[in-house]
Chimera marker file (.cmm) of the C-alpha trace (Angstrom):
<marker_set name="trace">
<marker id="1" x="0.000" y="0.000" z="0.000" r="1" g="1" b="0" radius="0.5"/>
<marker id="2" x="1.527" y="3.576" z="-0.837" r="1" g="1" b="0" radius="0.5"/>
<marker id="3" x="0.869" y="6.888" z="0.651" r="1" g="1" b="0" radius="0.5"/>
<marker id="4" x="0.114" y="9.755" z="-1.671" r="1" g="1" b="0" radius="0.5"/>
<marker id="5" x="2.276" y="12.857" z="-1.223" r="1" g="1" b="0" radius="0.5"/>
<marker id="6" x="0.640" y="15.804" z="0.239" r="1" g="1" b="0" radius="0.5"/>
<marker id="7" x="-0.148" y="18.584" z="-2.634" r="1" g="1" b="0" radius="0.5"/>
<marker id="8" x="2.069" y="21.668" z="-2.383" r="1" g="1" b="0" radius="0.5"/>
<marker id="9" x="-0.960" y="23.873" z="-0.762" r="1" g="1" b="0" radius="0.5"/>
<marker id="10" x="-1.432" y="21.230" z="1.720" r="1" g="1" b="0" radius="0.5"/>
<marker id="11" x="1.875" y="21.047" z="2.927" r="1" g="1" b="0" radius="0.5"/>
<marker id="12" x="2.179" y="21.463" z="7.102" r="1" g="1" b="0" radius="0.5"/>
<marker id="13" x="2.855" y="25.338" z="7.870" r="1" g="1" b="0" radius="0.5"/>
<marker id="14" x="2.981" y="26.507" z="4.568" r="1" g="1" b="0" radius="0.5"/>
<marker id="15" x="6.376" y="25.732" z="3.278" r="1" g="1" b="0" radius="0.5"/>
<marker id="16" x="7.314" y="26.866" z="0.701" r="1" g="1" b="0" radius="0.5"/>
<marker id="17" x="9.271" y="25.310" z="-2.728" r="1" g="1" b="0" radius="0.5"/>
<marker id="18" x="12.656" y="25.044" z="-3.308" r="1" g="1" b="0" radius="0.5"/>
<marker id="19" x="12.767" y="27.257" z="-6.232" r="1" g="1" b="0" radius="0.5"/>
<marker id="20" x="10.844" y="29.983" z="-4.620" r="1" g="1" b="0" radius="0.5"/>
<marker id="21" x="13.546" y="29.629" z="-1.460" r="1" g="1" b="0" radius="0.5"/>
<marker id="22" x="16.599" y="29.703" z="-3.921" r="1" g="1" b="0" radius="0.5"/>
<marker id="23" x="15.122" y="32.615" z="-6.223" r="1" g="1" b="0" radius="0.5"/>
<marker id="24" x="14.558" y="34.603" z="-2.928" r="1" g="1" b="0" radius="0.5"/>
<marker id="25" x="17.588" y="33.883" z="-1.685" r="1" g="1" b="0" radius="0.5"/>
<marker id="26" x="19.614" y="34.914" z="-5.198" r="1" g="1" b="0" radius="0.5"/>
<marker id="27" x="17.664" y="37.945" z="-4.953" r="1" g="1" b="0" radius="0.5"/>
<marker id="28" x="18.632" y="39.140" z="-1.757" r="1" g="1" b="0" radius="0.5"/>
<marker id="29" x="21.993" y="38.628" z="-2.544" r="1" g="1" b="0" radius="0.5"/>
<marker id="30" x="21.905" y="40.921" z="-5.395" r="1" g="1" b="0" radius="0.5"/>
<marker id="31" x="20.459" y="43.595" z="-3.665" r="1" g="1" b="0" radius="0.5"/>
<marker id="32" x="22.784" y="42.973" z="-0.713" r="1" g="1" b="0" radius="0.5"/>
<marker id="33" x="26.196" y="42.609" z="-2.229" r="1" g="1" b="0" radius="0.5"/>
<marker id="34" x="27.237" y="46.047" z="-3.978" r="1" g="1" b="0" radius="0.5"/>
<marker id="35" x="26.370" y="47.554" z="-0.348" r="1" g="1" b="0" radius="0.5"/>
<marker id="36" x="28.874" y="45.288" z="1.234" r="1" g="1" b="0" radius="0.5"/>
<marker id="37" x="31.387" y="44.890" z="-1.233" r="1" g="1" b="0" radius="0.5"/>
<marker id="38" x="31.906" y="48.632" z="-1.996" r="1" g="1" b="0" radius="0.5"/>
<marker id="39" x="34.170" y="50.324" z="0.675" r="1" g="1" b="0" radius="0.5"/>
<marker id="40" x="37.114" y="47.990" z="2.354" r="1" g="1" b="0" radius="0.5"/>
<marker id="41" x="37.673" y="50.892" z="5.078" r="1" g="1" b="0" radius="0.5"/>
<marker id="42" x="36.800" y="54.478" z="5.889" r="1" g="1" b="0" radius="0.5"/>
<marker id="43" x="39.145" y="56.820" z="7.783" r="1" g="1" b="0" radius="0.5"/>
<marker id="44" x="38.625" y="59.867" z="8.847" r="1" g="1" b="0" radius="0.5"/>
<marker id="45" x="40.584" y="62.699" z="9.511" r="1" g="1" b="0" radius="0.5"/>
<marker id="46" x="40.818" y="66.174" z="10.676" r="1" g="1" b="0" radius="0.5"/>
<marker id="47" x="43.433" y="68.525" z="9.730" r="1" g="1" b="0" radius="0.5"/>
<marker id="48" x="44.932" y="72.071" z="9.470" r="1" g="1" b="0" radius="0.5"/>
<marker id="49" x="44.497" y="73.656" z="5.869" r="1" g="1" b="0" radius="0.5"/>
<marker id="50" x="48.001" y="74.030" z="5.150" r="1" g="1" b="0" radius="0.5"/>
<marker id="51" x="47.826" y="76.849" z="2.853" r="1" g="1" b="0" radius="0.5"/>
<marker id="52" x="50.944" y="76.709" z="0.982" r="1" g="1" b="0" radius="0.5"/>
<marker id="53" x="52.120" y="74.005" z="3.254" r="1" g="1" b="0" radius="0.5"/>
<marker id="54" x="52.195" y="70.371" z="3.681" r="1" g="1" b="0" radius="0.5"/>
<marker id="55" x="50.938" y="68.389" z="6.597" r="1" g="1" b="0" radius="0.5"/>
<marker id="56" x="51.460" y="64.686" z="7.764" r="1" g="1" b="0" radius="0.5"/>
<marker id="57" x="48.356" y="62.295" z="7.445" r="1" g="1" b="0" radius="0.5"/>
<marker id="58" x="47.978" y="59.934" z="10.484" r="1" g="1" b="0" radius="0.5"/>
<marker id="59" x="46.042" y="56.924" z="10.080" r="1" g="1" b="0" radius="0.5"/>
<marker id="60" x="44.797" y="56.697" z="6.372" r="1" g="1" b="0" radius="0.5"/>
<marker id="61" x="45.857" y="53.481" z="5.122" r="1" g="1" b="0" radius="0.5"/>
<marker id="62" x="44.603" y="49.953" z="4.272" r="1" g="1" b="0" radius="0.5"/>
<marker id="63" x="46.734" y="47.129" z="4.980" r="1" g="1" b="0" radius="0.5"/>
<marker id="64" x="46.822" y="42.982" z="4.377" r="1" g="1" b="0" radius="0.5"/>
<marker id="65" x="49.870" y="40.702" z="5.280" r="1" g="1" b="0" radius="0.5"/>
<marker id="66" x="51.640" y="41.438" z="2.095" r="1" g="1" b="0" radius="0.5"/>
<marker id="67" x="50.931" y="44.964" z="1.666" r="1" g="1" b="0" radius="0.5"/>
<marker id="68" x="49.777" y="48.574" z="2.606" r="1" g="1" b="0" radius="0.5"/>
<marker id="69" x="48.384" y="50.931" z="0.605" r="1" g="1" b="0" radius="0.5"/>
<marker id="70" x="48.524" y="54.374" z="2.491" r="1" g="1" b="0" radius="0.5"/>
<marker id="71" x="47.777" y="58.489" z="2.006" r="1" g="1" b="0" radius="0.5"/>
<marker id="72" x="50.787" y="60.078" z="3.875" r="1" g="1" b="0" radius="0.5"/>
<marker id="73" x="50.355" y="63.666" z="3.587" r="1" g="1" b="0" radius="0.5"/>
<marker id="74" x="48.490" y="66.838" z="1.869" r="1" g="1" b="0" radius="0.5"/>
<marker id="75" x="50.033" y="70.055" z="0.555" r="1" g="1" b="0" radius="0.5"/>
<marker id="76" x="47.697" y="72.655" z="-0.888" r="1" g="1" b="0" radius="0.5"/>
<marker id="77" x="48.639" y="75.301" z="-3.208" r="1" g="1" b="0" radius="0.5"/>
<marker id="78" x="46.850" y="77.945" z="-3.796" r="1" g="1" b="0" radius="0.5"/>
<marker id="79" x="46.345" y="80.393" z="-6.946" r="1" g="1" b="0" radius="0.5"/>
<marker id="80" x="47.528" y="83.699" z="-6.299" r="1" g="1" b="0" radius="0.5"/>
<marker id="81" x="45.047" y="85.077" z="-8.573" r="1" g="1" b="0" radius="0.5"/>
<marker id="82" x="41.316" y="84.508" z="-7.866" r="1" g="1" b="0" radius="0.5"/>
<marker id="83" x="38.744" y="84.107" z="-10.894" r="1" g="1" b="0" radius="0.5"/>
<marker id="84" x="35.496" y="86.009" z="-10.775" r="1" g="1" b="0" radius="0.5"/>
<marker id="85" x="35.480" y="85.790" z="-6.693" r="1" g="1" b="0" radius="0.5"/>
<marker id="86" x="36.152" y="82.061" z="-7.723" r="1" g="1" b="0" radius="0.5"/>
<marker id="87" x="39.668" y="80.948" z="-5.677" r="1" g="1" b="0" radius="0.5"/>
<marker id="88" x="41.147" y="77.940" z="-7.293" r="1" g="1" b="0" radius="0.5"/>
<marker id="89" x="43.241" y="75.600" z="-5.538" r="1" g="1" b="0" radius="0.5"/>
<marker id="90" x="45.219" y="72.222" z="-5.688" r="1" g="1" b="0" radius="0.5"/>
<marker id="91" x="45.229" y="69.508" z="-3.393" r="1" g="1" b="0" radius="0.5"/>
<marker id="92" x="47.977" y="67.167" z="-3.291" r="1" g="1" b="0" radius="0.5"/>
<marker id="93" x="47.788" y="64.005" z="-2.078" r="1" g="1" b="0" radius="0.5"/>
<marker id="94" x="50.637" y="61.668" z="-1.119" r="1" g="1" b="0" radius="0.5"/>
<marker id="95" x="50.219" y="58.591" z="-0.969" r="1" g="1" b="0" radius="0.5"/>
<marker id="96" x="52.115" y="54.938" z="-0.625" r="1" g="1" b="0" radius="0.5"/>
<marker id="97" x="51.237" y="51.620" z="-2.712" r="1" g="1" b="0" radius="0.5"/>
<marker id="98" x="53.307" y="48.395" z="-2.169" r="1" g="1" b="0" radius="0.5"/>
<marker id="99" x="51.165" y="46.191" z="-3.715" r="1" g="1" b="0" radius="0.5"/>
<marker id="100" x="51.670" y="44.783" z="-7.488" r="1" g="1" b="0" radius="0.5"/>
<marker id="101" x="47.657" y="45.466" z="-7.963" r="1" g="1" b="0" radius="0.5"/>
<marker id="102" x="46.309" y="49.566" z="-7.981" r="1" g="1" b="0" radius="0.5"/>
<marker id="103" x="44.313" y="50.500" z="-5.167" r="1" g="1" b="0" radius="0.5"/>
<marker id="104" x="41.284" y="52.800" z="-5.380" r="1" g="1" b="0" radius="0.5"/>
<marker id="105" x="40.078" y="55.939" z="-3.113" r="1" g="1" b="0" radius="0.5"/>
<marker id="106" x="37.080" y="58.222" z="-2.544" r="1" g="1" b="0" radius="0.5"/>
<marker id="107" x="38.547" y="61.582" z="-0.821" r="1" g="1" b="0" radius="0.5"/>
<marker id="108" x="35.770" y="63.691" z="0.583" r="1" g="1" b="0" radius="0.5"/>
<marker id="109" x="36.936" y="67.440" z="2.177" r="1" g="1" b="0" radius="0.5"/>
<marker id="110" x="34.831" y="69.485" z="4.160" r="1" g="1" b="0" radius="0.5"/>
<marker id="111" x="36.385" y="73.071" z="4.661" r="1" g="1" b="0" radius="0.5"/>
<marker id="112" x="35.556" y="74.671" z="7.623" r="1" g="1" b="0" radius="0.5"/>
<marker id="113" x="36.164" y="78.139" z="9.355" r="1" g="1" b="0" radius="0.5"/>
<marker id="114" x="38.099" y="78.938" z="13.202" r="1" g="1" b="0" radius="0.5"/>
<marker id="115" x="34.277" y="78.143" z="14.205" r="1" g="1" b="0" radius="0.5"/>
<marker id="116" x="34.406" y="74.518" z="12.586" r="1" g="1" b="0" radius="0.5"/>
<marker id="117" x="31.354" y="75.774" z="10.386" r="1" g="1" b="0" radius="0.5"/>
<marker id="118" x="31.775" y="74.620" z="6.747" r="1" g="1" b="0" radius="0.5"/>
<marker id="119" x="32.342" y="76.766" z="4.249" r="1" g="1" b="0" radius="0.5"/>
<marker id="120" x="32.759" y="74.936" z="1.306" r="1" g="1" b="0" radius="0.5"/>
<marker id="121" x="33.257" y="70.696" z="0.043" r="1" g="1" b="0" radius="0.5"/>
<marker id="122" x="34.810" y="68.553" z="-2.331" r="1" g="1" b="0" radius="0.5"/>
<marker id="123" x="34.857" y="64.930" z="-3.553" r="1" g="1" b="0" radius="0.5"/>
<marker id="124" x="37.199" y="63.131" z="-6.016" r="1" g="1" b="0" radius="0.5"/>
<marker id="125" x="38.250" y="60.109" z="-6.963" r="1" g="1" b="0" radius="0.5"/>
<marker id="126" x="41.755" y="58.462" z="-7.431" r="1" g="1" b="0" radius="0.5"/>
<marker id="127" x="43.663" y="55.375" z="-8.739" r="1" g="1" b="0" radius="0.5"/>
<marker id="128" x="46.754" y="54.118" z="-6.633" r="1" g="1" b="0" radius="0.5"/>
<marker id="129" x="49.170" y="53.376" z="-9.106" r="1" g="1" b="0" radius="0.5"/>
<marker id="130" x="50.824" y="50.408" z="-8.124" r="1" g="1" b="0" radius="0.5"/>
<marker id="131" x="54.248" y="49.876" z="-6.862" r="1" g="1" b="0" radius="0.5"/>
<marker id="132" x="54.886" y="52.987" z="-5.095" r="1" g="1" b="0" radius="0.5"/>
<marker id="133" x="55.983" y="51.570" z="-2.026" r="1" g="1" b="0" radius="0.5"/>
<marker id="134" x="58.323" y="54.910" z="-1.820" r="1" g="1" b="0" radius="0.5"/>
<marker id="135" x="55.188" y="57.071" z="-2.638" r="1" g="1" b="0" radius="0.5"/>
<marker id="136" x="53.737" y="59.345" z="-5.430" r="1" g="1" b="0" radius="0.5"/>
<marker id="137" x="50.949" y="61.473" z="-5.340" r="1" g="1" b="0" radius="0.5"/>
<marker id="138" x="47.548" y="62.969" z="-7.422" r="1" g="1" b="0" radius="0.5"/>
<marker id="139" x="46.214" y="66.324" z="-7.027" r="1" g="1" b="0" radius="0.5"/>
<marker id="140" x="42.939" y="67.253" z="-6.962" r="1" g="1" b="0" radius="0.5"/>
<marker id="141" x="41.625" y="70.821" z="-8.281" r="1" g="1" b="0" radius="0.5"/>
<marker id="142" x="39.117" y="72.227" z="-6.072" r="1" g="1" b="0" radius="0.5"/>
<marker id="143" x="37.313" y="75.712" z="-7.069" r="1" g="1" b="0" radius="0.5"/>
<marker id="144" x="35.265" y="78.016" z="-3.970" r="1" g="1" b="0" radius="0.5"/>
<marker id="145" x="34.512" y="81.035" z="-3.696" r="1" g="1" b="0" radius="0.5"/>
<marker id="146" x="37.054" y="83.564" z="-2.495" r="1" g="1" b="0" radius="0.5"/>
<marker id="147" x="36.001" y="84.032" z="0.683" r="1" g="1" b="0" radius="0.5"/>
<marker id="148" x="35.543" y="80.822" z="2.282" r="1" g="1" b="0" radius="0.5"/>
<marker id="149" x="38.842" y="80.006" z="1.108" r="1" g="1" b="0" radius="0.5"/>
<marker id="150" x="39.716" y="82.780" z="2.889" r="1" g="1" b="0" radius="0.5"/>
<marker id="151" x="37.952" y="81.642" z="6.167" r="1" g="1" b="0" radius="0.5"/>
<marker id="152" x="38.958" y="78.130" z="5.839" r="1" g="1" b="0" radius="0.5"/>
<marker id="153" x="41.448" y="77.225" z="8.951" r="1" g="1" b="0" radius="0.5"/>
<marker id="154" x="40.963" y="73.241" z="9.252" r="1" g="1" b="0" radius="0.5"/>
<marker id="155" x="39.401" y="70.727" z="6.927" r="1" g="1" b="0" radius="0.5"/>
<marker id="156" x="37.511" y="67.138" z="7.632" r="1" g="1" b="0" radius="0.5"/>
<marker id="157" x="39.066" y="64.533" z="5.402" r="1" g="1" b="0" radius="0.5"/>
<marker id="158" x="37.347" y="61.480" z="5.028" r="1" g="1" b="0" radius="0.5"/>
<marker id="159" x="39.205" y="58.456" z="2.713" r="1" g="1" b="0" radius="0.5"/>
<marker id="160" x="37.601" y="55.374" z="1.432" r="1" g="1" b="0" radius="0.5"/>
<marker id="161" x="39.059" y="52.789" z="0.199" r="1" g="1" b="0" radius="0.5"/>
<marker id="162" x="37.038" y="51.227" z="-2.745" r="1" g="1" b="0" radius="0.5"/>
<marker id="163" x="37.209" y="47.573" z="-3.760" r="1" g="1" b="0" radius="0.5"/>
<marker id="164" x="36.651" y="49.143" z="-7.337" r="1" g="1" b="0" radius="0.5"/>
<marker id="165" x="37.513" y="52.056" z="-9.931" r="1" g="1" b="0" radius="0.5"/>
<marker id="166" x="33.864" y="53.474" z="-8.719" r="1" g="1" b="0" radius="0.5"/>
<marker id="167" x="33.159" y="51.810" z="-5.544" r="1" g="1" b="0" radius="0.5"/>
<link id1="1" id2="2" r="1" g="1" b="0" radius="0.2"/>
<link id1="2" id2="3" r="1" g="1" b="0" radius="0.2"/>
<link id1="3" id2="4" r="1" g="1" b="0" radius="0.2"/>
<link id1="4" id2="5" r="1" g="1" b="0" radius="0.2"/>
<link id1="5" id2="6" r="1" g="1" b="0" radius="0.2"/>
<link id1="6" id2="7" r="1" g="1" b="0" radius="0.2"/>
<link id1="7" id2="8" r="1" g="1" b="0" radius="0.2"/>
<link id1="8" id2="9" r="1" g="1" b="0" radius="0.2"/>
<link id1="9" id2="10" r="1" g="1" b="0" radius="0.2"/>
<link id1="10" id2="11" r="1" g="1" b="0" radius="0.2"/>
<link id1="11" id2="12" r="1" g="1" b="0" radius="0.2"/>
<link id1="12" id2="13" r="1" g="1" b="0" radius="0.2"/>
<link id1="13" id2="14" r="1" g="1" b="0" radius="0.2"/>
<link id1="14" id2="15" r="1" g="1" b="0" radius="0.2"/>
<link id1="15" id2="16" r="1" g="1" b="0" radius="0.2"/>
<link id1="16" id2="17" r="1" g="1" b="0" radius="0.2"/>
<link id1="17" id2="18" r="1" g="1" b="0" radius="0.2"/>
<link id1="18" id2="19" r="1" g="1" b="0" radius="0.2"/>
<link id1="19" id2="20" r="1" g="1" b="0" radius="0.2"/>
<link id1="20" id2="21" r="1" g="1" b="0" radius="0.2"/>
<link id1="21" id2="22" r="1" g="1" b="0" radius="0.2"/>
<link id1="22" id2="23" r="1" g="1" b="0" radius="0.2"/>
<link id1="23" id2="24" r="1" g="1" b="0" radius="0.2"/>
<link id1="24" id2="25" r="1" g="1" b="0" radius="0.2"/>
<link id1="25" id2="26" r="1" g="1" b="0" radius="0.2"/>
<link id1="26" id2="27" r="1" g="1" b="0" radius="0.2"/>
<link id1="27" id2="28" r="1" g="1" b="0" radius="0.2"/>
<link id1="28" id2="29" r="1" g="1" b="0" radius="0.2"/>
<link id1="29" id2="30" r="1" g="1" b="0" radius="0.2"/>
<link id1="30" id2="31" r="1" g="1" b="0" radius="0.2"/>
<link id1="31" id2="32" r="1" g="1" b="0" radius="0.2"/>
<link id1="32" id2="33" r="1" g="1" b="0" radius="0.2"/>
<link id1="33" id2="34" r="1" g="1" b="0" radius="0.2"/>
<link id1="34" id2="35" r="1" g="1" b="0" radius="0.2"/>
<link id1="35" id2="36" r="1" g="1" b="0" radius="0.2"/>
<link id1="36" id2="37" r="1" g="1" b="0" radius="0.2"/>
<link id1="37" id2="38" r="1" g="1" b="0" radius="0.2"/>
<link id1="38" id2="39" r="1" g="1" b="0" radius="0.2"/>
<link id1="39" id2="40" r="1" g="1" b="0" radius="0.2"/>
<link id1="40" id2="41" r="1" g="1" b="0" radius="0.2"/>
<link id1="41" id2="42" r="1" g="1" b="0" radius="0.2"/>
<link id1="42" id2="43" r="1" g="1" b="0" radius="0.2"/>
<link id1="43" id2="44" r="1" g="1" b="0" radius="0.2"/>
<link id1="44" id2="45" r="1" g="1" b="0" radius="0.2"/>
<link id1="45" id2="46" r="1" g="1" b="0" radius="0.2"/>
<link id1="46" id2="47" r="1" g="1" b="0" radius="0.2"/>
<link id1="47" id2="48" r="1" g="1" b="0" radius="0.2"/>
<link id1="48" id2="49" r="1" g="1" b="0" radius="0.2"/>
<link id1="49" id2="50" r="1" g="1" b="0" radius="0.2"/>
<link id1="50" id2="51" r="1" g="1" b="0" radius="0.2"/>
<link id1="51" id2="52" r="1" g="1" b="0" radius="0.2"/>
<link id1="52" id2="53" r="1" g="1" b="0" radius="0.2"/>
<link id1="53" id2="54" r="1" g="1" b="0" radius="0.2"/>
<link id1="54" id2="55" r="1" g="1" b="0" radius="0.2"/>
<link id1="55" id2="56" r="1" g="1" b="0" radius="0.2"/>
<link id1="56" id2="57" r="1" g="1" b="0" radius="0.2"/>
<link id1="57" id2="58" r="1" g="1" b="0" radius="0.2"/>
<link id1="58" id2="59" r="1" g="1" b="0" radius="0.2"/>
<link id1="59" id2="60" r="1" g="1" b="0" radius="0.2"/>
<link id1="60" id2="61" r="1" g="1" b="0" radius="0.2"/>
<link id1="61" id2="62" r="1" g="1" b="0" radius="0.2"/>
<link id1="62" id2="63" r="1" g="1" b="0" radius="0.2"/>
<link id1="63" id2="64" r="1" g="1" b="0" radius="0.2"/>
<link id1="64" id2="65" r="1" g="1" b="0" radius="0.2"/>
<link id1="65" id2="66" r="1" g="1" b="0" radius="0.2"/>
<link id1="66" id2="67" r="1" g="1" b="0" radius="0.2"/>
<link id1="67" id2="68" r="1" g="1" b="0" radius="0.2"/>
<link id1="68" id2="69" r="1" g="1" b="0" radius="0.2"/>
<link id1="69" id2="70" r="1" g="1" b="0" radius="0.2"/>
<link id1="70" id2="71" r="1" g="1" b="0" radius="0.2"/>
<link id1="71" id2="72" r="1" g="1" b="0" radius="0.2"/>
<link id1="72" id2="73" r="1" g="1" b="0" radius="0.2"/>
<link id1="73" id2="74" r="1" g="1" b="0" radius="0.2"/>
<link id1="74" id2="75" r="1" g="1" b="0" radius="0.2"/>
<link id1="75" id2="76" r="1" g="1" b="0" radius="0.2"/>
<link id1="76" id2="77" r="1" g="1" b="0" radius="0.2"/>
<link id1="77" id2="78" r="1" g="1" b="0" radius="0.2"/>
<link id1="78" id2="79" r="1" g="1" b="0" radius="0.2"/>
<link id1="79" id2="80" r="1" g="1" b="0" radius="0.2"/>
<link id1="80" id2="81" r="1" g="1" b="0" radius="0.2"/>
<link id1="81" id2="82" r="1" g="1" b="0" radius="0.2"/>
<link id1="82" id2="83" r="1" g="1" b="0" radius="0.2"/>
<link id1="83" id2="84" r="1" g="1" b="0" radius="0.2"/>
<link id1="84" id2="85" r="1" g="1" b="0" radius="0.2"/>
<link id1="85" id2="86" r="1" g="1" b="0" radius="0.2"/>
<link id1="86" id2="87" r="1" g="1" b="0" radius="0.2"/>
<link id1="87" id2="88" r="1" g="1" b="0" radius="0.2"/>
<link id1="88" id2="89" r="1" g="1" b="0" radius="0.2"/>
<link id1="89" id2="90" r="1" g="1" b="0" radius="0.2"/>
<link id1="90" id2="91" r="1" g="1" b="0" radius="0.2"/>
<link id1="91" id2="92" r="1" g="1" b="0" radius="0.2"/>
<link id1="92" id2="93" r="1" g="1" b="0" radius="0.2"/>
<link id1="93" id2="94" r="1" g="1" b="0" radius="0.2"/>
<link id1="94" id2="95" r="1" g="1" b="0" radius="0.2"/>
<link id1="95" id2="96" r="1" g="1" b="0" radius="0.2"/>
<link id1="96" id2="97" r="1" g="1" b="0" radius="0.2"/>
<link id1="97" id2="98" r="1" g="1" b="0" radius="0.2"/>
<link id1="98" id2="99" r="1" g="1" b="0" radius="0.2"/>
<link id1="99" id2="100" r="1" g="1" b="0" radius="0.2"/>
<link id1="100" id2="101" r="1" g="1" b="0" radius="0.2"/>
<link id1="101" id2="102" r="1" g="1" b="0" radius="0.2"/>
<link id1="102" id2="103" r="1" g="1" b="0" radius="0.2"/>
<link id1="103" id2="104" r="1" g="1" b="0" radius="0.2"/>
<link id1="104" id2="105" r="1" g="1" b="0" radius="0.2"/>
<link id1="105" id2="106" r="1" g="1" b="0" radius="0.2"/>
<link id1="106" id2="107" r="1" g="1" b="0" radius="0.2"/>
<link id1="107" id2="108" r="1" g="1" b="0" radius="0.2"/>
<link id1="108" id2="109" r="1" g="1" b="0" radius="0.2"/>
<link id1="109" id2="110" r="1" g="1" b="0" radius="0.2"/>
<link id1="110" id2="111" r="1" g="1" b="0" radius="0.2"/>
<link id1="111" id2="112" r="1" g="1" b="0" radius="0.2"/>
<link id1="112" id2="113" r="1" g="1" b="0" radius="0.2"/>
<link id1="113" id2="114" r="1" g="1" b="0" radius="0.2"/>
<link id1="114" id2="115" r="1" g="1" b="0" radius="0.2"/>
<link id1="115" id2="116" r="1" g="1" b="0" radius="0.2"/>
<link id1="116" id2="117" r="1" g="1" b="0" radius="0.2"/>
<link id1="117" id2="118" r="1" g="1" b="0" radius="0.2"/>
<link id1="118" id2="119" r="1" g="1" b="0" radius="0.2"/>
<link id1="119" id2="120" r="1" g="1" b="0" radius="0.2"/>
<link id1="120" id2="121" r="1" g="1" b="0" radius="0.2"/>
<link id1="121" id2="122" r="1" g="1" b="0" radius="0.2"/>
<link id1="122" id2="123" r="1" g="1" b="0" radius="0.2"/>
<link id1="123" id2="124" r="1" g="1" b="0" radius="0.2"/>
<link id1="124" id2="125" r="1" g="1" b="0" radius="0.2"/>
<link id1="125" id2="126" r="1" g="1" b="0" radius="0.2"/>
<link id1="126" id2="127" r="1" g="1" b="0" radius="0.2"/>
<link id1="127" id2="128" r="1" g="1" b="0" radius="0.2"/>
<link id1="128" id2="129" r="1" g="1" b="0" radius="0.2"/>
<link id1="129" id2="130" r="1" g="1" b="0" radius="0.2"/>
<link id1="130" id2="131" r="1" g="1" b="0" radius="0.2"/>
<link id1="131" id2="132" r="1" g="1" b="0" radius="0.2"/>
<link id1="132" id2="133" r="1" g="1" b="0" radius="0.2"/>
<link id1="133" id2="134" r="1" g="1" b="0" radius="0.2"/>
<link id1="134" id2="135" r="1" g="1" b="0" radius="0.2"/>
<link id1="135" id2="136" r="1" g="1" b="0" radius="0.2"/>
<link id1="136" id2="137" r="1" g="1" b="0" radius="0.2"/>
<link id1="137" id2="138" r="1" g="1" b="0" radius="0.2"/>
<link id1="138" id2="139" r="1" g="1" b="0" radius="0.2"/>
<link id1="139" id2="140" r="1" g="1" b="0" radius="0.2"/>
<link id1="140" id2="141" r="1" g="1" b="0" radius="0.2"/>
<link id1="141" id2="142" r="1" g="1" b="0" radius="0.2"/>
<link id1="142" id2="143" r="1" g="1" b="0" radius="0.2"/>
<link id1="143" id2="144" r="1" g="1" b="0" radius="0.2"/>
<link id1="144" id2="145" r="1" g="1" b="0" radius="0.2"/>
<link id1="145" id2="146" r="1" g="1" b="0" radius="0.2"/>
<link id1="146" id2="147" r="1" g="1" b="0" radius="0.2"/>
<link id1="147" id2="148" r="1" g="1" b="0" radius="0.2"/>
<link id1="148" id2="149" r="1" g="1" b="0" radius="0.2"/>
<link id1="149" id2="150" r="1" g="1" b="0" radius="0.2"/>
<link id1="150" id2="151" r="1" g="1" b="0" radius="0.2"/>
<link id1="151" id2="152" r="1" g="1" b="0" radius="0.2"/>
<link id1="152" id2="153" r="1" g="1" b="0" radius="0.2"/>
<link id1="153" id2="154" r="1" g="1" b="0" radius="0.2"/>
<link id1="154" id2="155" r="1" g="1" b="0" radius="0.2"/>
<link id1="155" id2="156" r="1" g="1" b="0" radius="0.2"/>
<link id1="156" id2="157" r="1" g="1" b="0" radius="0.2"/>
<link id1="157" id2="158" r="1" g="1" b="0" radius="0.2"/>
<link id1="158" id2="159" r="1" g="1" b="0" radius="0.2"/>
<link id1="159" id2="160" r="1" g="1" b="0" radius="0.2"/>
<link id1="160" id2="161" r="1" g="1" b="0" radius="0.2"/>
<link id1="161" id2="162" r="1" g="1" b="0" radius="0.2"/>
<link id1="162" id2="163" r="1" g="1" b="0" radius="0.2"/>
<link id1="163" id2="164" r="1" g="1" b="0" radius="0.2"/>
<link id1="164" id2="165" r="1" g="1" b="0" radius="0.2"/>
<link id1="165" id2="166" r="1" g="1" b="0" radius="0.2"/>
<link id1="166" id2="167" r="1" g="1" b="0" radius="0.2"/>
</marker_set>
């Protein structure tokens, strides 16, 4: 004598199939994995504005076992010459790279006045160039207007470090 199999409906507290487990499941990754795979670390940093200067960066790097990928310090020149109230400037970033792969980075400044009140922001992206384990450097052109250059005393630096070209 054989038993028939329940029908899918009548199955005991509603299970559901194994396709419509594994379809939710692939879904969920989808949505799921660019949040988690984008940034491998975040640092942030405060700093003086080093107006015609350089200063040291502590703490922005991204290490494994067999290398370290690391922004060492900032110097910012700025044109003499303003444009239309419009002060452009140049931020230069050092940085460090001993791996044989490039690294990527997401720098985000916030400019801000003796009061720590911004006064002006800028984002940018940057490749590593690998093999730099005695460092090089990209520079980053950042245009505000005259005056909150002007007023601009420290800055808010915050670095990610991107598993890809766009994060």
């Amino acid at each position: 004598m054989s038993v028939p199999l329940p029908a899918p409906a009548a199955r005991p507290g509603g299970a559901r199939s194994a396709w419509t487990c594994a379809a939710g499941a692939v879904l969920a990754l989808l949505l799921a994995g660019p949040l988690l795979a984008t940034i491998w670390a975040r640092r942030s940093l405060s700093v003086k504005v080093p107006k015609g200067g350089r200063v040291e960066l502590e703490n922005a790097s991204y290490a494994s076992r067999e290398w370290a990928v690391s922004l060492k310090a900032l110097e910012v020149k700025a044109d003499s010459r303003p444009v239309n109230g419009t002060a452009p400037t140049v931020w230069v970033f050092y940085y460090t790279n001993t791996d044989a792969e490039p690294h990527y980075v997401s720098v985000s400044v916030r400019c801000l006045d003796a009061k720590h009140v911004e006064r002006s922001r800028f984002e940018a992206a940057a490749t590593l160039q690998p093999g730099h384990p005695d460092g090089a450097a990209f520079e980053v052109v950042a245009r505000m207007p005259e005056d909150d250059w002007r007023a601009s005393t420290s800055a808010k630096v915050v670095v990610d470090f991107l598993s890809t070209p766009k994060g």
